[in-house]
Structure formats: structure tokens, C-alpha cells
C-alpha positions as CSV (number, residue, x, y, z in Angstrom):
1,X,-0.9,15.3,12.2
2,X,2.3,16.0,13.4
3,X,4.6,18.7,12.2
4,X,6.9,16.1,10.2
5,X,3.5,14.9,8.4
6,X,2.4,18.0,7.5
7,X,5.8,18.6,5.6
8,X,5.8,15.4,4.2
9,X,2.1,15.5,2.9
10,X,3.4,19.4,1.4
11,X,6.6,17.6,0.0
12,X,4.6,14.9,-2.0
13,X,1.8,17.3,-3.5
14,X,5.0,19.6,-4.5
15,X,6.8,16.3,-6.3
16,X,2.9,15.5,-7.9
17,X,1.7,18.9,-9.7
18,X,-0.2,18.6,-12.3
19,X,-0.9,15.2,-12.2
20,X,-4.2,12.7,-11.6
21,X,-4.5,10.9,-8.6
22,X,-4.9,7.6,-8.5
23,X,-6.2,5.2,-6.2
24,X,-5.9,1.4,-6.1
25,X,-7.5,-1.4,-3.4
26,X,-5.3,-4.2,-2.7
27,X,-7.2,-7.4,-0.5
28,X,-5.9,-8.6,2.9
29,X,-4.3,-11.9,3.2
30,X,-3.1,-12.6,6.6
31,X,-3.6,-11.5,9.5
32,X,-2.0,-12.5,13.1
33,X,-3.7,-11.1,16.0
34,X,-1.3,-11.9,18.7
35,X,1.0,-8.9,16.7
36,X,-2.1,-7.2,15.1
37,X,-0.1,-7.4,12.0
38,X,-2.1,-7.5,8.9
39,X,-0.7,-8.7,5.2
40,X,-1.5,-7.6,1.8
41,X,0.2,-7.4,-1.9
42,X,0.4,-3.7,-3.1
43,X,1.1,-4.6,-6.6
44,X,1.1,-7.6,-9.2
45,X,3.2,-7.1,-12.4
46,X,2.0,-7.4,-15.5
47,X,-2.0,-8.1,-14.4
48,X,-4.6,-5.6,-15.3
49,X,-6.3,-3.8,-12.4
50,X,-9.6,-2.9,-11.9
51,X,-8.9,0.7,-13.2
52,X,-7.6,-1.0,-16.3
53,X,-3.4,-0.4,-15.3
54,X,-1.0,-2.8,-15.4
55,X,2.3,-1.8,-13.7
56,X,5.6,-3.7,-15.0
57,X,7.9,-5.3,-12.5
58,X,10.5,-1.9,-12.8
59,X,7.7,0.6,-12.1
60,X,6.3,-1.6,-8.9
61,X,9.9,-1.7,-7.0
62,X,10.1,2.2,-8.1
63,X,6.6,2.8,-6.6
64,X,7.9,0.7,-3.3
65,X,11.1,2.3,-2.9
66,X,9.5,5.9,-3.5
67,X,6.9,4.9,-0.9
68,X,9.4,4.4,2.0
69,X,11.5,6.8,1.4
70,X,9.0,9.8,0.8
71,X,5.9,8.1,2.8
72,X,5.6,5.2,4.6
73,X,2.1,7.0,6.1
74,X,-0.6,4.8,6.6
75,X,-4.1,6.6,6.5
76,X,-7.7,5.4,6.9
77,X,-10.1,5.4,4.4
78,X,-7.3,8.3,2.4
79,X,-7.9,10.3,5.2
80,X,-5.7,11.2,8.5
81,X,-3.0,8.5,9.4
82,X,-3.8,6.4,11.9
83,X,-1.9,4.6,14.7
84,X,0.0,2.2,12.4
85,X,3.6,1.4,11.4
86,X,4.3,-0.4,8.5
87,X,7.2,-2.9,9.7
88,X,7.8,-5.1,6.2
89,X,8.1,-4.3,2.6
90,X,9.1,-6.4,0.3
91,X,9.3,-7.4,-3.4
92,X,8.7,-10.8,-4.5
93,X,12.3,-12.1,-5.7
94,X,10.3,-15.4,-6.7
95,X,6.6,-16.9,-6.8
96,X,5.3,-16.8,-3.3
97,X,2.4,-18.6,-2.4
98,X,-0.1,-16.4,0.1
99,X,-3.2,-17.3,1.8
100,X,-5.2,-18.6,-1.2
101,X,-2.9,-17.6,-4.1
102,X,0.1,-17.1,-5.4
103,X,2.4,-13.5,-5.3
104,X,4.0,-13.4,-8.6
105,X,7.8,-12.6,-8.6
106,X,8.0,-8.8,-8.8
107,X,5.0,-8.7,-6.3
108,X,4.6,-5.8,-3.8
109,X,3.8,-7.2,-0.6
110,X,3.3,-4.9,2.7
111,X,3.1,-6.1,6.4
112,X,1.3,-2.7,8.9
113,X,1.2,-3.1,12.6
114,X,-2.1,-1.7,13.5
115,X,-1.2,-0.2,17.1
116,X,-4.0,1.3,17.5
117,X,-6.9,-1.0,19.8
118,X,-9.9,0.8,17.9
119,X,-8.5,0.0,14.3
120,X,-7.6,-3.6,15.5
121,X,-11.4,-3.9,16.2
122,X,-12.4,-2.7,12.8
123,X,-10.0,-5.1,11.0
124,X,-11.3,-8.0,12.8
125,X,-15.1,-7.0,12.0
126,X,-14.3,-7.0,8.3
127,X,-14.3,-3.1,8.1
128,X,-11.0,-2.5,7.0
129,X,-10.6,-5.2,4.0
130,X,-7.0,-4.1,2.6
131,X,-4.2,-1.4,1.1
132,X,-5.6,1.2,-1.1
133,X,-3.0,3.0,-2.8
134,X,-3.0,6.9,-3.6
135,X,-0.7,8.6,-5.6
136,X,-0.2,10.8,-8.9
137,X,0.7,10.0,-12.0
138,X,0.2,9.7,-15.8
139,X,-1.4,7.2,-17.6
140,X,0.2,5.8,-20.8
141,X,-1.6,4.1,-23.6
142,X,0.3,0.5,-24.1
């Protein structure tokens, strides 16, 4: 890690004290080879997860805004970051329709470049399958 990762990673465990980490898979939906760029959505308001959370339209674009601002580190498997850039981030403004769905307004959606020819290889061979999310927080009984 570089010297400006290292502060970073020190920065965001300062910010999250005392709080449970939490970690969220997210599915690929595109990728284009010719860039090695892959596609996923972060975040769907108002649908339950598979840890039983469901994150409101507000606390997605606060999540997306906090995670360029104070992150934008892409690891592998929540470990070291790799050789990737994330190059688009965007919140749905409207329906969008993706590979074989549909992005809900309010959607998270996240384009990486993998730059890296050894992670390229693993996303083509299925290995790396999508976006898991890490972060801290507190759950809230709804």
C-alpha cells in the first residue's frame, strides 16, 4: 500500500470507532473487455438485502458520495487494493434498465477499470463475481 493508503485506511477506522462492520455483495452486470471495465449496482433503495437491510434512497447517495470522497479503494476479496480505478459512479436519477434487470431510480451503480492483466483473467473465469461493500455502521430497527 502506498503511503496515501495507509492514511486513508487510518482516516476511515478513526471516522468508524465503535461501530460493526458490515459487508454487502453486489452481482456484476456488464462487462467490456476491450476496456476491462466491469459494471455493477452498489445499492437498490428500498429492497431488503440478504443481511436483512434496506437502505433508503438519502442514505445510498450519502454512502456514494462518502465513498469517493474518503475511498474510492478497490480491494480484493477485502483485502489489499488491487490495480483498479474506479472511473464512474453514479446514482440512478430514473429506472435504468441493466443487463437482465432494471436499476431502480436512487440505484448505486459503479463502473472499475481493472488495470491489472492478472485480475482481468480472474473476472473472465468467473472468480471475481461483483462489488462487496465494507463499511461501519449501526443498524436501526424499522
Amino acid at each position: 500500500m502506498t503511503k496515501a493508503e495507509v492514511e486513508e485506511c487510518e482516516k476511515a477506522k478513526k471516522r468508524s470507532e465503535g461501530c460493526p462492520k458490515i459487508k454487502k455483495t453486489v452481482d456484476l452486470f456488464k462487462l467490456d473487455d476491450d476496456q476491462h471495465l466491469i459494471y455493477g449496482v452498489v445499492l437498490v433503495p428500498d429492497v431488503e438485502d440478504l443481511q436483512g437491510d434496506i437502505c433508503s434512497k438519502e442514505d445510498i447517495q450519502e454512502a456514494a458520495h462518502d465513498y469517493l470522497v474518503n475511498s474510492r479503494l478497490i480491494k480484493a476479496q477485502h483485502r489489499a487494493p488491487t490495480d483498479a480505478d474506479v472511473v464512474q459512479s453514479y446514482i440512478a436519477p430514473v429506472d435504468i434498465p441493466i443487463g437482465k434487470g432494471i436499476a431502480p431510480a436512487g440505484s448505486w451503480i459503479l463502473v472499475t477499470k481493472i488495470n491489472s492483466a492478472a485480475m482481468w483473467t480472474s473476472v473472465r473465469k468467473g472468480e471475481v463475481t461483483g462489488y462487496s461493500i465494507g463499511g461501519r455502521g449501526t443498524r436501526e430497527e424499522i
